[in-house]
N, C-alpha and C positions, 0 to 999 in steps of 0.2 A: 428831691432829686436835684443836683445840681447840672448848672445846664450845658456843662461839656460831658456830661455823662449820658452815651446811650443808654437805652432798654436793655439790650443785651450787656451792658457791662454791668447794668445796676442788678439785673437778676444773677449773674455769675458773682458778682461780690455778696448779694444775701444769700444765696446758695452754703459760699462758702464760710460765709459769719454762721450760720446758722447750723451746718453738717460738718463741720473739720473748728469751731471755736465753742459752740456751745451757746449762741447766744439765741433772745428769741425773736423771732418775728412780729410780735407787737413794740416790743423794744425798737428795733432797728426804726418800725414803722413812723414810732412816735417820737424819736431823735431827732432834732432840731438840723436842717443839712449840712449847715458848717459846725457841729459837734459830731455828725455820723462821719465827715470826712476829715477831721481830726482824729477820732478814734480807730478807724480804718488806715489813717499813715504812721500812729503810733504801733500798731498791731503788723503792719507792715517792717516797721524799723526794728521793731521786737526779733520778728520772725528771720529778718536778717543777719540779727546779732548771733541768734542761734544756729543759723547754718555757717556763719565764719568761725564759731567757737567752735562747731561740731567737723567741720572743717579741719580746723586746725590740731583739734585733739587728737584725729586720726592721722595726718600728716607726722605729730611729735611720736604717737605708737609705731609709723611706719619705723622712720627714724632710729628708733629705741629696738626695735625689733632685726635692723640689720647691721644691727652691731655685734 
């Protein structure tokens, strides 16, 4: 655990690696802290990309639709 990181945040992030990513709980456990908090900003910037693409797709459909 890194040490700007509460309890409650570290358990809401394995919550979420583990029930909405699929990852496991001895994995997370046995990640080294600055590869668990690398893989957690990559997974983050990821999950980013896909809400502004998904975003976006439906903005071009609006678009397209009221023409």
């Amino acid at each position: 655990m890194l040490s700007h990181d509460t309890l409650m945040n570290v358990v809401k992030t394995n919550f979420a690696l583990v029930y909405h990513h699929g990852w496991s709980h001895s994995d997370i456990d046995n990640m080294i802290p600055w590869y668990r908090q690398t893989q957690i900003d990559l997974l983050a910037a990821h999950l980013k990309k896909v809400e502004e693409d998904t975003r976006d797709r439906q903005l071009q459909e609006r678009r397209m639709n009221a023409r």
